[in-house]
Kinemage of the C-alpha trace (Angstrom):
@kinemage 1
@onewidth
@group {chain A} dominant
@subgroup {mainchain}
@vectorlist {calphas} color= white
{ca unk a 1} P 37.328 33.506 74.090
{ca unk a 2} L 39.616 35.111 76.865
{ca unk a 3} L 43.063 33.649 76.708
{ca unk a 4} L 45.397 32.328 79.911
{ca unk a 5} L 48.789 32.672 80.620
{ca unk a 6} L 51.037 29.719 79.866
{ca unk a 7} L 52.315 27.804 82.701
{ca unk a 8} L 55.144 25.534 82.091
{ca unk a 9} L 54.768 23.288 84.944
{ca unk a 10} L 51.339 22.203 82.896
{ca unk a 11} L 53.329 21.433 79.969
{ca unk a 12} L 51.284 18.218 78.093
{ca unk a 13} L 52.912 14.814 78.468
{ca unk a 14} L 54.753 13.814 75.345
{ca unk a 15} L 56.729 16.802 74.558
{ca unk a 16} L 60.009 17.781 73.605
{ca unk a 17} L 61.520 20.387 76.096
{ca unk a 18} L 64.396 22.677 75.547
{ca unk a 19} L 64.860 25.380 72.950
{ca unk a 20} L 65.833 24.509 70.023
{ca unk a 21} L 64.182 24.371 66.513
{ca unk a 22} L 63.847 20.694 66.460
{ca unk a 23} L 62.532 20.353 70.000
{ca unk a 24} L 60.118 22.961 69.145
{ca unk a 25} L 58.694 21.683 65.808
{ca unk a 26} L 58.865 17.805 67.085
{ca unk a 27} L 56.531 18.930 69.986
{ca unk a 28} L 54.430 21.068 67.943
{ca unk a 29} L 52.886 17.882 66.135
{ca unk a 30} L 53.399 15.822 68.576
{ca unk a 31} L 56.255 13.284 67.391
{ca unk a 32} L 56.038 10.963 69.318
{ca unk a 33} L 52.195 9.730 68.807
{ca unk a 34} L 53.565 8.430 65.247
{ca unk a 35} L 53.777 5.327 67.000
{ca unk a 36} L 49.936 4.975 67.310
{ca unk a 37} L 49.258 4.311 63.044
{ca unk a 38} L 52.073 4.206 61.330
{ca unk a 39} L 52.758 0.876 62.137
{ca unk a 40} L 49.206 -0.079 61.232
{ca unk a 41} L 50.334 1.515 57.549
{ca unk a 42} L 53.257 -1.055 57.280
{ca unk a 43} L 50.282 -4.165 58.797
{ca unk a 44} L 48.772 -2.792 55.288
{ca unk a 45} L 52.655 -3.119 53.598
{ca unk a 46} L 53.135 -6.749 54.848
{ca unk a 47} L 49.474 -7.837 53.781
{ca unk a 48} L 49.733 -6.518 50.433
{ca unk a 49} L 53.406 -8.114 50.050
{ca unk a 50} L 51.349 -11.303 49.990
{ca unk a 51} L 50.122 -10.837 46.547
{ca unk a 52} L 52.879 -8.277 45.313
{ca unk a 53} L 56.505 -7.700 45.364
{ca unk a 54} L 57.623 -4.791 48.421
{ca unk a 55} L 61.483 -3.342 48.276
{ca unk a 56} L 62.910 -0.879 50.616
{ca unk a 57} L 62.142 2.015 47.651
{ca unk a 58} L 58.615 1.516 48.404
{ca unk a 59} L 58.467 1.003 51.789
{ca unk a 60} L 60.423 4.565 52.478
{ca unk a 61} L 57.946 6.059 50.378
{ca unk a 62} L 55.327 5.334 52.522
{ca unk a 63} L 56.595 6.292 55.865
{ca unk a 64} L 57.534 9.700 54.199
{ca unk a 65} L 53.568 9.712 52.985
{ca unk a 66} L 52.588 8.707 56.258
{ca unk a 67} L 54.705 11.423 57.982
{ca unk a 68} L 54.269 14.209 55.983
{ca unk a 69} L 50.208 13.922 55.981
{ca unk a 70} L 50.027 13.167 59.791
{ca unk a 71} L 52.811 16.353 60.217
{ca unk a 72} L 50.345 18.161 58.047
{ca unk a 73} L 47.496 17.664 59.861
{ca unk a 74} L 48.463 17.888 62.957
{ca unk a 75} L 50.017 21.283 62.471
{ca unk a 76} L 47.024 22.216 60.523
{ca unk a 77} L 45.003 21.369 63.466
{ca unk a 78} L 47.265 23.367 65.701
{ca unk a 79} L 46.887 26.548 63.670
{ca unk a 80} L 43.026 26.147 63.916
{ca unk a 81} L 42.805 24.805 67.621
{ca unk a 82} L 44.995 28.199 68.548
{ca unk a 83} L 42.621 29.960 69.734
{ca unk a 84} L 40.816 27.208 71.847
{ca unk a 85} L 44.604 26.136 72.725
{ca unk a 86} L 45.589 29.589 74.125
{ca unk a 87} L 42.138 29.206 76.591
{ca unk a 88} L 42.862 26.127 77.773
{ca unk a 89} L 45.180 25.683 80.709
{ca unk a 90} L 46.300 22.407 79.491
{ca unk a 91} L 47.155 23.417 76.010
{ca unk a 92} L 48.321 26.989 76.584
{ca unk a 93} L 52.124 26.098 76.288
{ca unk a 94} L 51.650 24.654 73.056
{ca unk a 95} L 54.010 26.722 70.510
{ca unk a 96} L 51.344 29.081 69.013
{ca unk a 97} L 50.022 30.245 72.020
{ca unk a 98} L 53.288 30.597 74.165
{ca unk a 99} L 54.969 32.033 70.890
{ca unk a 100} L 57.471 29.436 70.543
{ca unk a 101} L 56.472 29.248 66.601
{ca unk a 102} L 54.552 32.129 64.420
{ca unk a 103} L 51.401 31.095 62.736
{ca unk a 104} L 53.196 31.652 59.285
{ca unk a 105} L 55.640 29.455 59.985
{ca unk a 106} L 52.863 27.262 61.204
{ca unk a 107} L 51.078 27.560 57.300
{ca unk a 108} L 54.170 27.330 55.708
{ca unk a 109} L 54.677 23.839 56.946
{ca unk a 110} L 51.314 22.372 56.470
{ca unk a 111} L 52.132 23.422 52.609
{ca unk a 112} L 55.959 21.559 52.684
{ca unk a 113} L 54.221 18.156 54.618
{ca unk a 114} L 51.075 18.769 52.090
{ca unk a 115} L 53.461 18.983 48.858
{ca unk a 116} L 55.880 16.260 50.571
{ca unk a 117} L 52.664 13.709 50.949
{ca unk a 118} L 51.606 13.940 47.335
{ca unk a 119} L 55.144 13.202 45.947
{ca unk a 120} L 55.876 10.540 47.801
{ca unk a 121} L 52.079 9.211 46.656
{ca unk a 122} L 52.831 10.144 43.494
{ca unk a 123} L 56.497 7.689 43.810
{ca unk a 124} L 54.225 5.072 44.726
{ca unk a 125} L 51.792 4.813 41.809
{ca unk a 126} L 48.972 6.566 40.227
{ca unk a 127} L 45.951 5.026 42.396
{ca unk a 128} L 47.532 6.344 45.142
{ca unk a 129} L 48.399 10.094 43.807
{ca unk a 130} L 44.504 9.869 42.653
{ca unk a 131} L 43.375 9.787 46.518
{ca unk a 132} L 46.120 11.495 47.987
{ca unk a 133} L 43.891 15.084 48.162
{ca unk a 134} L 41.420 13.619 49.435
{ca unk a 135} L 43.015 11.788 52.558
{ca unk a 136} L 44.622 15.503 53.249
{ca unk a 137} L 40.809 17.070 52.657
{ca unk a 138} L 39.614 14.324 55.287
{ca unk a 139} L 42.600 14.708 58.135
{ca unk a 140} L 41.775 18.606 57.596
{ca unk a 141} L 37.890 18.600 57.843
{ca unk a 142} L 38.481 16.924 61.612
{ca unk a 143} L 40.289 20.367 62.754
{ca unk a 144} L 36.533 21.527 62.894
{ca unk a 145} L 34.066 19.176 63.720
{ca unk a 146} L 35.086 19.343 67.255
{ca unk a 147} L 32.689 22.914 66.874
{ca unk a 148} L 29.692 20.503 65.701
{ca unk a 149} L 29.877 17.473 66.899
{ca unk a 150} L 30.193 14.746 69.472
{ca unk a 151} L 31.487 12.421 66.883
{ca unk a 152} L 34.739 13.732 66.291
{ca unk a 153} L 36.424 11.143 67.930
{ca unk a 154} L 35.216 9.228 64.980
{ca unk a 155} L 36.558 11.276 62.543
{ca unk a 156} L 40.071 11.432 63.403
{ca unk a 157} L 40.036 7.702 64.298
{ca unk a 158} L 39.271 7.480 60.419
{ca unk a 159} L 41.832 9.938 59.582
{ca unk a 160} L 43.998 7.419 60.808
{ca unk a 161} L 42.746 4.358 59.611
{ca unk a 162} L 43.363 5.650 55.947
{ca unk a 163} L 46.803 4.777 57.514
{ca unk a 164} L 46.632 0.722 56.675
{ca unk a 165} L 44.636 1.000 53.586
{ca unk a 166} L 47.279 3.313 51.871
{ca unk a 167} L 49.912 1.047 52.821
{ca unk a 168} L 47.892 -1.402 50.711
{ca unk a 169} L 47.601 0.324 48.236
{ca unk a 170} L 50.500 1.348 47.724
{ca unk a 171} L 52.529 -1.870 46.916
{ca unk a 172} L 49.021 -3.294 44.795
{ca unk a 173} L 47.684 -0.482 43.774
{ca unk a 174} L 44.296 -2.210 43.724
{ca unk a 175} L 41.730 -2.790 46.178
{ca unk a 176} L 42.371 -6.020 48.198
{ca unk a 177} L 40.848 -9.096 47.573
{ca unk a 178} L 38.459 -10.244 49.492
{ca unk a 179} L 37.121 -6.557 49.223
{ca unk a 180} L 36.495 -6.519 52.787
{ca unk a 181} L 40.187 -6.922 53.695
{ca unk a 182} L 41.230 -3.305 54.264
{ca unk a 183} L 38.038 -2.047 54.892
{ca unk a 184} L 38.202 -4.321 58.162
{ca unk a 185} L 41.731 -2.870 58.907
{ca unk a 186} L 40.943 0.651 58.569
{ca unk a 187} L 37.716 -0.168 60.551
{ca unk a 188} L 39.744 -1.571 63.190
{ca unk a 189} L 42.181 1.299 63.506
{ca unk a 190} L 39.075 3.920 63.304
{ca unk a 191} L 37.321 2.626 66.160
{ca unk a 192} L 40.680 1.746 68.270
{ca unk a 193} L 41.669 5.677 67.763
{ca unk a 194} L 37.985 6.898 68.275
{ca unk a 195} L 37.839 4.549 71.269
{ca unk a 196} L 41.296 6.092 72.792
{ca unk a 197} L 40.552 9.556 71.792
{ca unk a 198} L 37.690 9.369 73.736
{ca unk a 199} L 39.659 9.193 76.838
{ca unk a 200} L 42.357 11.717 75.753
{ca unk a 201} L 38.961 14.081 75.804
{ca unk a 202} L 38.042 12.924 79.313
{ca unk a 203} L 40.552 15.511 80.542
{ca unk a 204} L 39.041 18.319 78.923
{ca unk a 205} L 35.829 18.043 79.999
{ca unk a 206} L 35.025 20.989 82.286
{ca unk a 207} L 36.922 23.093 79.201
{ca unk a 208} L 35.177 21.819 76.475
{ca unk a 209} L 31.374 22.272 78.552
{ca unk a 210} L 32.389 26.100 78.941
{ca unk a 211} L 33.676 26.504 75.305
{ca unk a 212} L 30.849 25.417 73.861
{ca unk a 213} L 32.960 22.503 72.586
{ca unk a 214} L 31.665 18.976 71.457
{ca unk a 215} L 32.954 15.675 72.622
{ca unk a 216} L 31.931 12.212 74.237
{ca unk a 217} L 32.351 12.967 77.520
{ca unk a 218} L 30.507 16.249 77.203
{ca unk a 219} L 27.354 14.692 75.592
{ca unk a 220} L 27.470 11.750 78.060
{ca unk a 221} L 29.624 12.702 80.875
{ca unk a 222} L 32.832 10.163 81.541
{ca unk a 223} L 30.692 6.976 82.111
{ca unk a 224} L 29.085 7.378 79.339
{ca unk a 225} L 32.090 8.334 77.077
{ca unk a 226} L 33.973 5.448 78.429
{ca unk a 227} L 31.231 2.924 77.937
{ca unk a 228} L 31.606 3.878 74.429
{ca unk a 229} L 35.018 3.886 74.345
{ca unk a 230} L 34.748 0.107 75.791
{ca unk a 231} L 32.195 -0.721 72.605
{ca unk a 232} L 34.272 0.879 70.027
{ca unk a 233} L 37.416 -0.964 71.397
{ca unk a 234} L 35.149 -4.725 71.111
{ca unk a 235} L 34.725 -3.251 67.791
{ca unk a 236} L 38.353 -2.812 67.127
{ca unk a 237} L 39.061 -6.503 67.933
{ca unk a 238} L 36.523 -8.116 66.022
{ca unk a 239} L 37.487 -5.814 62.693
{ca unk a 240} L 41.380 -6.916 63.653
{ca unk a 241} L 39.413 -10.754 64.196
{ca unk a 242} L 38.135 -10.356 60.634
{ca unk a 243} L 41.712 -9.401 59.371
{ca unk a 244} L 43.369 -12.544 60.639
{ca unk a 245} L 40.515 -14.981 58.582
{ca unk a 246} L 40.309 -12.868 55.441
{ca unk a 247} L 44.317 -12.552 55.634
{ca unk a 248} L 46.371 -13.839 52.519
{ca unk a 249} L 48.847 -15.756 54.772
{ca unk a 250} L 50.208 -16.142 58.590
{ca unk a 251} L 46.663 -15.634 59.835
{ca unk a 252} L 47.906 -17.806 63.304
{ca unk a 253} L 49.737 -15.450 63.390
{ca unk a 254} L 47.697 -12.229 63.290
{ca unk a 255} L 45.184 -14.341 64.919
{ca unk a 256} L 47.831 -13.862 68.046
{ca unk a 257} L 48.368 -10.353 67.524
{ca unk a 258} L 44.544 -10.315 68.370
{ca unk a 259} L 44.644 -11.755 71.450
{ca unk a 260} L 47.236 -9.996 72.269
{ca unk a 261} L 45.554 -6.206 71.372
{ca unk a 262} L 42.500 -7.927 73.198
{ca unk a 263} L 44.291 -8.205 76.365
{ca unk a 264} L 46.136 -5.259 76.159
{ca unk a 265} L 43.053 -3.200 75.858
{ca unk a 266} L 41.210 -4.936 78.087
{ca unk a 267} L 44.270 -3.542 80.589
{ca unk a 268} L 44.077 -0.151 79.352
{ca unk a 269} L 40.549 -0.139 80.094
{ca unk a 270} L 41.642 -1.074 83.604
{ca unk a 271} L 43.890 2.310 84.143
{ca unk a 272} L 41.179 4.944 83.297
{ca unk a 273} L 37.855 5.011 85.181
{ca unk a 274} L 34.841 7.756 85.950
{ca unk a 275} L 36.626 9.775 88.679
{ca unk a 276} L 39.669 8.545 87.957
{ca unk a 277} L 42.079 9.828 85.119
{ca unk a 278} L 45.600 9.944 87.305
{ca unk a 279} L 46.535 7.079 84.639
{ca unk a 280} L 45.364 8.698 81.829
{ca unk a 281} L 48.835 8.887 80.301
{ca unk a 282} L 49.604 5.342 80.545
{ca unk a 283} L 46.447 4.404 79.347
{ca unk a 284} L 46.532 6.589 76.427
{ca unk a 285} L 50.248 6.935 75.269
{ca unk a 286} L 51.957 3.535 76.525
{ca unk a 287} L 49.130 1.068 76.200
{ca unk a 288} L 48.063 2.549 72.825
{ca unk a 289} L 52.343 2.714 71.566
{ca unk a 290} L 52.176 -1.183 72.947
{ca unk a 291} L 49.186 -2.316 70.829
{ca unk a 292} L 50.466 -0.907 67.347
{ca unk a 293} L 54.049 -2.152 67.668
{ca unk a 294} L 52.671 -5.711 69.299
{ca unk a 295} L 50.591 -6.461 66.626
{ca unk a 296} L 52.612 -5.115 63.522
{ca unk a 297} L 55.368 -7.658 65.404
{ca unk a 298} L 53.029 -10.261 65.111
{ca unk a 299} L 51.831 -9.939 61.308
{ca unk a 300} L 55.524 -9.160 60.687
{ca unk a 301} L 56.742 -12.278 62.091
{ca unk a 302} L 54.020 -14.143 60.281
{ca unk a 303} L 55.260 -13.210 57.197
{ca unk a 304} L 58.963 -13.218 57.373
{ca unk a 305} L 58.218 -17.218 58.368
{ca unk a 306} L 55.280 -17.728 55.753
């Protein structure tokens, strides 16, 4: 695959610039698109606090899990995207294919984050050290299925949405009860991320046709992806729906943090349409930052006043 020359006036949105070590590494995975599930991980804190005790112990414990798997795989992705990357126009400033990290460097950190995420499961409780290799199997399998598949958007969505169901399990340490609880959360998170992921794609379009690459809006063109991007986001607010009557307690109040991810993607749906991606960033980034902290707000005031 011939390579092109970085150009840093195409530098991707949500990026650290200057050079030092921590700009570098922060940018590499992409800091600041934390905000998209962890928050949805402490949703899965504050339901399970319901029927068992949380402390601030537990709570660090998983943010560091959360962390250190998404840093994982996102540098893990990076190192197997850097090829693709260094093609690509809009990713050829990333740090592998400007330089700006070595690939060994690269590996070194997926195995730190890797060895990081199973402590901190471990520090949580045995359920959750049981499952911890296979989340990391499952947020390293996506890296690929881009090569073989439309569906990836699907697949990373679900990388995520393991998010809220470890958060669960880590303060029970059990499955929830009714059974369908977290299943609905990390349903809900799946097919939001899928559904948003789909229009991060829209921009690579043209790229991805050429490559040989598989996404959404190269099976269906952008119509098509974003009509399914609009279905997987109804999808997201009925599973969230589901969540507020199955809830433990303060389901008025989740039950508001629904209509209030309803509305909000009903707006982001607004910003991107076929022809039209110059809000692409806003639709993907701010809306999406938005809906997580909104609705963790909402479940969090439900249960500080339960």
């Amino acid at each position: 695959m011939p390579t092109t020359r970085p150009d840093a006036s195409l530098r991707e949105p949500q990026t650290f610039h200057g050079p030092s070590a921590l700009a570098r590494w922060a940018s590499f995975v992409k800091l600041p698109h934390t905000v998209f599930a962890l928050p949805f991980a402490l949703v899965g804190v504050l339901l399970a606090s319901f029927t068992a005790p949380v402390d601030v112990a537990m709570v660090g414990w998983v943010v560091l899990a959360f962390t250190a798997a998404r840093f994982a795989a996102m540098a893990f992705n990076r190192i197997v995207d850097r090829d693709v990357d260094a093609a690509n126009p809009r990713t050829a400033t990333r740090e592998l294919p400007s330089g700006a990290l070595t690939v060994p460097a690269a590996r070194l950190s997926v195995a730190v984050a890797s060895a990081l995420f199973v402590l901190a499961a471990a520090m949580l409780n045995p359920l959750c050290l049981a499952l911890s290799p296979v989340a990391l199997a499952w947020v390293f399998a996506y890296s690929y299925t881009k090569r073989f598949t439309r569906w990836s958007h699907l697949v990373l969505g679900l990388g995520l949405g393991i998010a809220p169901v470890g958060g669960y399990l880590a303060v029970v340490g059990a499955w929830s009860e009714p059974w369908w609880l977290i299943c609905a959360l990390s349903l809900a998170v799946t097919t939001w991320v899928g559904g948003f992921d789909v229009f991060y794609s829209l921009q690579d379009e043209g790229f991805d046709r050429a490559a040989g690459l598989h996404s959404l809006p190269v099976a269906l063109g952008q119509r098509g992806a974003i009509a399914v991007a609009r279905g997987l986001h109804v999808g997201t607010v009925a599973m969230l729906a589901a969540v507020a009557w199955g809830a433990p307690g303060a389901r008025a109040w989740i039950a508001a943090g629904v209509g209030v991810v309803a509305a909000l993607l009903a707006w982001e749906h607004r910003l991107v349409r076929p022809g039209d991606l110059s809000r692409l960033d806003a639709a993907f980034f701010t809306m999406n930052g938005v809906i997580s902290l909104a609705f963790l707000a909402c479940v969090l005031a439900g249960r500080l006043l339960a």
